[in-house]
C-alpha positions in Angstrom: 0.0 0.0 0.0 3.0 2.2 0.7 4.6 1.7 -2.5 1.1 2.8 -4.2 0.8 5.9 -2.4 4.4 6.6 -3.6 3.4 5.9 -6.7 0.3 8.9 -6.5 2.6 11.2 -5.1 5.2 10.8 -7.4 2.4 11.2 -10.8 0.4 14.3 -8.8 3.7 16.1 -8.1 4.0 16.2 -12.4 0.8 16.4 -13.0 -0.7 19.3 -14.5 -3.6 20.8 -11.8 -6.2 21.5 -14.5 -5.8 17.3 -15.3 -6.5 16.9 -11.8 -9.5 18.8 -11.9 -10.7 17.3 -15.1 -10.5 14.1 -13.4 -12.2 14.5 -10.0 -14.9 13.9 -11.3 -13.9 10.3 -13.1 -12.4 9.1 -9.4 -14.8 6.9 -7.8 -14.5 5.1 -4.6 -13.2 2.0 -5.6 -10.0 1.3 -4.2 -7.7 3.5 -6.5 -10.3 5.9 -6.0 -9.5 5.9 -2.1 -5.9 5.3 -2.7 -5.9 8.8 -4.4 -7.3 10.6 -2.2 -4.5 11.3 0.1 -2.1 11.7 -1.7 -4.4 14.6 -3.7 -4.7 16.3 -0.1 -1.2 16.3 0.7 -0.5 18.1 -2.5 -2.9 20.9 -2.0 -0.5 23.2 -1.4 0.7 23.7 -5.3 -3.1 23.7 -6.0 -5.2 26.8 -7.2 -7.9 27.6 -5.0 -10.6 26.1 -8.1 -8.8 22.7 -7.9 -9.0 22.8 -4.0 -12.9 23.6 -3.5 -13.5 20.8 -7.0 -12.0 18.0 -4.9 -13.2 18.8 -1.3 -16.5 18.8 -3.0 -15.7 15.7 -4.4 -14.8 14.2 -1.1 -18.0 15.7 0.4 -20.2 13.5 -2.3 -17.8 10.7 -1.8 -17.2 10.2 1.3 -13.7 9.3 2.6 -11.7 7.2 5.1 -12.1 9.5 8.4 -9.8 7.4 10.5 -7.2 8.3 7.9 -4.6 10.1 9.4 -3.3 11.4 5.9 -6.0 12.8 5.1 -6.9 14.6 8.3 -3.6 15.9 8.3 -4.5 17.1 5.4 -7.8 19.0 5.8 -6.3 20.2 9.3 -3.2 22.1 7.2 -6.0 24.2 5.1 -7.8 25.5 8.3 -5.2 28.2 8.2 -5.7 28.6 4.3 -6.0 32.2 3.5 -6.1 32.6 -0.3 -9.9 31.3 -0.2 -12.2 31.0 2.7 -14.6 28.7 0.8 -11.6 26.3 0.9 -11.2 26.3 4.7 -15.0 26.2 5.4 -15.3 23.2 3.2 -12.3 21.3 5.2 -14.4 22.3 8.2 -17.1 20.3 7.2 -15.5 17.1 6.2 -13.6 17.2 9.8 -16.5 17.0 11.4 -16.9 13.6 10.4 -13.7 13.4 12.4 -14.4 15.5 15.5 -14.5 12.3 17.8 -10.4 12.6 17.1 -8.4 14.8 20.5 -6.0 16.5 17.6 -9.3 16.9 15.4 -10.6 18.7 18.2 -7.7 21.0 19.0 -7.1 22.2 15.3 -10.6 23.6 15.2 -10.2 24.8 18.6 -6.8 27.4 17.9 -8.6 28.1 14.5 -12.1 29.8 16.1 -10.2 32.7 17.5 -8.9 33.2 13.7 -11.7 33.2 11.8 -13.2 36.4 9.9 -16.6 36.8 11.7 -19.5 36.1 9.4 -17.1 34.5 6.9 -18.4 31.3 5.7 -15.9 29.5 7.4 -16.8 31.1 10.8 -20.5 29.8 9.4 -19.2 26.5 9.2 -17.4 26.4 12.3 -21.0 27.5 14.0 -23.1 24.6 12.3 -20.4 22.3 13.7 -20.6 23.2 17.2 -24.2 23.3 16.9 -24.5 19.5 15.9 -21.4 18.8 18.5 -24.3 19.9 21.3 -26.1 16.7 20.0 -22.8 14.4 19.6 -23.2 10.9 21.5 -19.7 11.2 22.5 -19.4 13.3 26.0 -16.3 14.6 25.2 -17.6 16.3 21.8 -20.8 17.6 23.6 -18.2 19.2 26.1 -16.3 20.9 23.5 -18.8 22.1 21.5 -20.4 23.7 24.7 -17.0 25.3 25.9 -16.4 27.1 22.6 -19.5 28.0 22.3 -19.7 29.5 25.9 -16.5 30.9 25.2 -17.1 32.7 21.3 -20.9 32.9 21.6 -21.1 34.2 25.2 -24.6 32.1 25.7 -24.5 29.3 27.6 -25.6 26.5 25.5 -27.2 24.4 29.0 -29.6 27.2 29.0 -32.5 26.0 26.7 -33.7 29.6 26.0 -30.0 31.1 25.7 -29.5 28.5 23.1 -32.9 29.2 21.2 -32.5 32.3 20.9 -28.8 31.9 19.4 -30.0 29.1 17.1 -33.0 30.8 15.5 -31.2 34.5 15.6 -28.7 32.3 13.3 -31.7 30.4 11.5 -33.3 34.0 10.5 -30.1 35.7 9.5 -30.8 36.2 6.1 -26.9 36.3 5.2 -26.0 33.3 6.8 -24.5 30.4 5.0 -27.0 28.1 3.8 -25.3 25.3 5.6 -25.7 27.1 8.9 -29.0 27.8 8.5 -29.7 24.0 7.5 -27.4 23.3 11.3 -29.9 25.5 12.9 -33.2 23.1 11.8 -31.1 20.0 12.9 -30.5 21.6 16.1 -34.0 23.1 16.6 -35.3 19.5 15.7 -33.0 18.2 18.9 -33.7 20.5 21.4 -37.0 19.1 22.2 -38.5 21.7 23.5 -42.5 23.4 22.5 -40.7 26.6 21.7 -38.0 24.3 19.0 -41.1 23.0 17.2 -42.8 26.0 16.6 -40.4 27.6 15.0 -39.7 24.7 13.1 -43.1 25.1 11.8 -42.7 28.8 11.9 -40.1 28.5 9.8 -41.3 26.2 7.3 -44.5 27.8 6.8 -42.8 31.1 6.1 -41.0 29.5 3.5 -44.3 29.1 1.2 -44.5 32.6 1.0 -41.2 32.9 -1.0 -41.1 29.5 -2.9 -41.1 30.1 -6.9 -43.6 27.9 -9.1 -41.2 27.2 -11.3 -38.5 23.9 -11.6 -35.7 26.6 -10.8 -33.5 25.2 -7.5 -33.3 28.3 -5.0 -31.7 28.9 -1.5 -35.6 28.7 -0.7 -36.2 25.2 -1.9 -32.7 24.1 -0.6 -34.1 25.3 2.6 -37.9 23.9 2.3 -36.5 20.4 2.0 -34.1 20.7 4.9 -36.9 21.9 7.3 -39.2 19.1 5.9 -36.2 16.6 6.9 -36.0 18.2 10.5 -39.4 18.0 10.8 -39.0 14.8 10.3 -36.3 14.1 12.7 -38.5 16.0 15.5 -41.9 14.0 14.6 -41.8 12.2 18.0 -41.9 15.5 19.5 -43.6 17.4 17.5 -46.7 15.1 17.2 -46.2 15.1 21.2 -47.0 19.0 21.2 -50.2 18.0 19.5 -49.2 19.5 16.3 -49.5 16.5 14.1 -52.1 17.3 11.6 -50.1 21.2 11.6 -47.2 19.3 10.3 -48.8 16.7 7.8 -50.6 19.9 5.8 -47.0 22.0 6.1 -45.6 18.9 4.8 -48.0 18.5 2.0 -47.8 21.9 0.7 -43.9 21.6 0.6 -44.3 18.7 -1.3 -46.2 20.1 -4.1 -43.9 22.8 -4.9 -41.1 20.5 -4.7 -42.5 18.4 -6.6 -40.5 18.5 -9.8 -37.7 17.3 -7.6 -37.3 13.5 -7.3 -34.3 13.5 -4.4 -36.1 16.6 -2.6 -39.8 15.2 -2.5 -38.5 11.8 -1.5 -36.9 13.8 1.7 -40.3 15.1 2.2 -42.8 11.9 1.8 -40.2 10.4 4.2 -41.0 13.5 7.2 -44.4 12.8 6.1 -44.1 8.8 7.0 -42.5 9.9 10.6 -45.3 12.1 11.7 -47.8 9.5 10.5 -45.9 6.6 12.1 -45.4 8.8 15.2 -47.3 8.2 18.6 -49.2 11.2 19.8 -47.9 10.9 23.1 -47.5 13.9 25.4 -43.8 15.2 25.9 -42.4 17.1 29.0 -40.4 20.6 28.1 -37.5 18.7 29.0 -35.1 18.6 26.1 -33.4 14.9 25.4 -29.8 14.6 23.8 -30.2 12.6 20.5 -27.2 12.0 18.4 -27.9 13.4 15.1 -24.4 13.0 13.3 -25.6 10.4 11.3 -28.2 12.2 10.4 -26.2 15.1 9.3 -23.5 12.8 7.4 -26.7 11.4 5.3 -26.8 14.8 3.9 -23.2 15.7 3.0 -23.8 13.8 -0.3 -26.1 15.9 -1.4 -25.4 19.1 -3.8 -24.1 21.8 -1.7 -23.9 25.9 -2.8 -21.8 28.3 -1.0 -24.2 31.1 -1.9 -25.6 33.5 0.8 -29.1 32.9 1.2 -31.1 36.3 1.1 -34.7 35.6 0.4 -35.7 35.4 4.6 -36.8 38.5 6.5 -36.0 38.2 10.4 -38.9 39.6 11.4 -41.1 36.5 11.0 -42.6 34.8 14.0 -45.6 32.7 13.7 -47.5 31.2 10.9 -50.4 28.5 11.4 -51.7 26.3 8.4 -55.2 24.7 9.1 -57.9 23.2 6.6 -61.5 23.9 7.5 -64.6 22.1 5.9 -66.5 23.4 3.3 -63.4 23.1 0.9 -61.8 25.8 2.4 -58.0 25.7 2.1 -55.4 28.2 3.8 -52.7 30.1 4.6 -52.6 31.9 8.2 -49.5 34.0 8.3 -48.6 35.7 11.5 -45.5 38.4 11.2 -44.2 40.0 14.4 -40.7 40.9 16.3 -42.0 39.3 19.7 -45.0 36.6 20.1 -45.5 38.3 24.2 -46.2 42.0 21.9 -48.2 40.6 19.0 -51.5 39.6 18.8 -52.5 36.8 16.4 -54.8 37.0 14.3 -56.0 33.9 12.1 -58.8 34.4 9.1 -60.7 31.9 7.7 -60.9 32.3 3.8 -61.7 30.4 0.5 -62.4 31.7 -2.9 -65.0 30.7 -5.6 -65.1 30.9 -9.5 -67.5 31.6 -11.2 -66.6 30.9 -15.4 -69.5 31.7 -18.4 -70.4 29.1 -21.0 -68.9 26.5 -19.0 -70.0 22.9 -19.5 -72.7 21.1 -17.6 -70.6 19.1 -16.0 -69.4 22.2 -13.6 -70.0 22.0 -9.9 -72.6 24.4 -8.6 -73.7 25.4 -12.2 -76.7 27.4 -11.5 -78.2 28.2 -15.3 -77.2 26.6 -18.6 -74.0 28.4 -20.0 -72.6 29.3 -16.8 -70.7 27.2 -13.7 -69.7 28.3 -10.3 -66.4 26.1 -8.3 -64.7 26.5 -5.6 -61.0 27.4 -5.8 -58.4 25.6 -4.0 -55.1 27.3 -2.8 -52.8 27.1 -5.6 -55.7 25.8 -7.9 -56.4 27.0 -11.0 -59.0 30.2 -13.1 -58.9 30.8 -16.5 -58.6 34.4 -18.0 -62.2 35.6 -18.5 -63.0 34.1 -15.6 -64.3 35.7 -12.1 -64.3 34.9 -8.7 -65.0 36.3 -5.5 -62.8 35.4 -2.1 -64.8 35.3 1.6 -63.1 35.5 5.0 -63.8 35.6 8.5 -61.3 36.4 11.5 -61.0 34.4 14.3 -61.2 37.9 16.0 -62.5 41.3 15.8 -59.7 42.5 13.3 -59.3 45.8 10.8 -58.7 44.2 7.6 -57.0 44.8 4.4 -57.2 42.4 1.2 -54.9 43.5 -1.8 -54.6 41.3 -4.9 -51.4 41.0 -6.3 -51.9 39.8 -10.1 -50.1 38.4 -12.8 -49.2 41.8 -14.5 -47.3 42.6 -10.8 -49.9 44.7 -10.0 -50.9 45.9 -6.6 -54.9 46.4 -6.0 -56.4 46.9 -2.8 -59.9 45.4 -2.4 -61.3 46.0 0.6 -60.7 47.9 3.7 -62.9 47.5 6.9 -63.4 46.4 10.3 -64.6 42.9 10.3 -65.8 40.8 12.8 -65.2 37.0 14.2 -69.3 36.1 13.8 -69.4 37.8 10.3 -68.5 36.3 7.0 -67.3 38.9 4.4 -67.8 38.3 0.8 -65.3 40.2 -1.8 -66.7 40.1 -5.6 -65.8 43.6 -7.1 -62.9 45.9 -6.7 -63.3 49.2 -4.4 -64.7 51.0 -8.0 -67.3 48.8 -7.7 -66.1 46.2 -10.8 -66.8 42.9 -10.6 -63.1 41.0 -9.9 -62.2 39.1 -13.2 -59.3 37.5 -14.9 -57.5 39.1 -18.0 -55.5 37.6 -20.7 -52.0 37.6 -18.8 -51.3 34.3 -17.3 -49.4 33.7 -14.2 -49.3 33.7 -10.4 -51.9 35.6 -8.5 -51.9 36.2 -5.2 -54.5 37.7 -2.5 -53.1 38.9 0.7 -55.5 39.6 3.6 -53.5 42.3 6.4 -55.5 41.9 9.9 -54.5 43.6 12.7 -55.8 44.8 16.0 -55.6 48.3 15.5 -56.0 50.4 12.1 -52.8 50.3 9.9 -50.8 53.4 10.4 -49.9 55.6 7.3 -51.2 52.3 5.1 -51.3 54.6 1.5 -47.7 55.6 2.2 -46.3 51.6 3.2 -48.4 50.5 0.2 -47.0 52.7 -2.2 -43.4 51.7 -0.8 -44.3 48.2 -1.4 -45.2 48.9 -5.3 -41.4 50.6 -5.3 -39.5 47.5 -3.9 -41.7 44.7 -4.4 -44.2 42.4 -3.0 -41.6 39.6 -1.9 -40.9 43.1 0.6 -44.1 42.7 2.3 -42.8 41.3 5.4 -40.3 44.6 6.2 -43.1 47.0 5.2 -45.7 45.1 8.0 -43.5 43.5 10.0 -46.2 43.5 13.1 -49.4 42.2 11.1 -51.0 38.5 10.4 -50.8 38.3 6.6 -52.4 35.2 5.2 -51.7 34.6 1.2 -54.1 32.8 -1.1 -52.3 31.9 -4.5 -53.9 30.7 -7.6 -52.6 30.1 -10.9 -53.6 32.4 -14.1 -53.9 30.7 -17.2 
């Protein structure tokens, strides 16, 4: 074996680096895939950056040998790589399948102090420590809480220090993607009623900023990850009573990740936990699980080093419930504190109404015509009209605005309504009746309720037409907004 890792040395000490990066991705783990990898490591440092980053990804889809001392030495002599940070961050990672290791644990130790803060690599360093809190190995659980007592000043034994740092992490909208993915995992392991929530919260708020089409965002990446930690919490979660919550925030991530075999899989597996789940109670009491595993499972899949900017920090609650009558929903609750906000859930389905429609048309009422309910996400036809109904769950002051395919903002009613009232909306504030025209698209209705009137509404709305509707969560950040989208064709 010695004479064959000669051998590699001797050929990737002449061979050009742009034939090393051609090959990475030819190398598979067979043997002389494993052989290789080594000796690649241990000439890193005559590599460019590009041909570093290409093979640690590699190794991250691969896997490697983690009792290999080579190979930790190694990823240990790029911690202190300075030419690119995505190059250390990414040796961070694969050494945490190594952290059980005393000089593993002392190399990422002396680097913390070192690292740029908000880097990636500081990023990475965080997830790490996060998922050490969760280790099965004492001594890791240790470490990770003594640097993060240390760097963080929280102390990690305290369950709502350590929420607090997680989800401040979790809603950082420039945090590494990995870190963010961390913070679920560690949310998921915490155990608490607070944990699931925002795991919820989280998820839910994601539906708000999810695009219909097959593109893969930093949003999707994210919407699958929460559905796997969702997963991983189901125990507890259906223990809070919050099955059913879970199974319809689950099926609405699966239909807009739909078009993705590997990322709907993840989700109809979180789906089979929470149905599998007993519904027994659960104490506060948080319970160390080791989730490494868990974690590991996920290093093969594709990774981006992109920033993930799409989440506003200033969401807090959002409930998802079905109520009969074929009314589907979207409660959205935005506030800075849930002890200063008052939540406010609204009850709302929308029908549509469509002319020379054939018999077969539920609720047609005369010959030529044809009235149907419309689903959340369903689907109207240009021409087409519709109406939309809602009733809060409390005295509320109300604002609806439709939001239409021509990215148009139109406010349709504005009001005081009440809990024991149902409100019917079938004609613009000009008094036209609410019908499709011939763009096709997404079209969404946003309902604003809030305890006391909006202040300087006109002026915040017209902001919103200037920056954009994905916005609407800075420009209300203290209001229950509930979306109902439907599709324009």
């Amino acid at each position: 074996m010695k004479k064959k890792y000669h051998f590699f040395d001797t050929c990737l000490s002449q061979t050009p680096h742009i034939l090393i990066l051609n090959r990475v991705g030819g190398i598979t783990s067979d043997i002389g895939g494993d052989i290789m990898k080594p000796s690649i490591i241990n000439h890193f440092d005559n590599m460019p950056a590009q041909v570093k980053k290409a093979y640690l990804t590699y190794l991250c889809a691969s896997g490697y040998d983690s009792d290999d001392q080579r190979i930790r030495t190694g990823l240990t002599s790029l911690l202190t790589d300075k030419e690119d940070d995505d190059v250390r961050a990414i040796a961070i990672q694969l050494l945490g399948d190594s952290v059980d290791e005393n000089d593993v644990r002392d190399s990422l130790k002396a680097l913390l102090p070192i690292l740029p803060k908000n880097s990636t690599s500081h990023d990475f360093m965080k997830s790490l420590l996060i998922t050490a809190l969760s280790d099965e190995m004492e001594e890791v659980r240790a470490w990770g809480i003594e640097l993060i007592r240390e760097y963080e000043k929280i102390n990690p034994e305290n369950n709502n220090e350590l929420f607090d740092f997680i989800s401040r992490n979790l809603d950082n909208e420039n945090a590494a993607l990995h870190l963010r993915w961390h913070c679920m995992l560690g949310l998921a392991q915490m155990g608490t009623r607070q944990a699931a929530d925002k795991l919820l919260v989280f998820g839910k708020k994601l539906l708000l900023t999810l695009p219909d089409s097959d593109e893969h965002t930093p949003d999707k990446f994210l919407a699958e990850k929460t559905a796997y930690s969702i997963g991983l919490a189901a125990e507890k979660i259906c223990g809070y009573g919050k099955k059913q919550e879970a199974i319809l925030l689950l099926e609405r991530i699966a239909m807009r990740l739909a078009s993705d075999g590997n990322d709907a899989r993840t989700v109809s597996w979180a789906i089979g936990r929470i149905n599998e789940s007993r519904c027994t109670p659960v104490s506060c009491a948080p319970a160390v699980v080791p989730i490494l595993e868990s974690v590991k499972r996920f290093f093969s899949q594709t990774f981006s080093f992109k920033f993930a900017g799409a989440i506003a920090a200033v969401c807090l609650v959002l409930i998802v419930a079905r109520f009969p009558d074929r009314f589907d929903e979207i409660v959205v609750k935005l506030t800075n504190s849930p002890r200063e906000f008052d939540e406010i859930g609204v009850k709302v389905s929308m029908r549509g109404i469509r002319e020379n429609a054939t018999s077969t048309m539920r609720g047609s009422s005369s010959p030529g015509s044809g009235e149907f309910d419309v689903t959340d996400g369903g689907i109207l036809k240009s021409g087409d009209y519709f109406s939309v109904s809602f009733k809060p769950d409390k005295n509320a002051y109300i604002r609806v605005l439709l939001y239409d395919s021509s990215k148009e903002i139109t406010e349709l009613f504005s009001d005081k309504a009440y809990s024991d009232k149902n409100i019917l909306i079938s004609t613009t504030k000009q008094g036209e009746k609410l019908q499709l025209d011939d763009i096709p698209g997404t079209e969404t209705v946003y309902i604003l309720a809030s305890k006391n009137p909006i202040e300087n509404f006109d002026k915040k709305l017209n902001e919103l037409r200037k920056i954009g509707m994905d916005k609407i969560q800075q420009v209300f950040p203290n209001i229950s907004i509930q979306t109902f989208r439907f599709r324009h064709e």
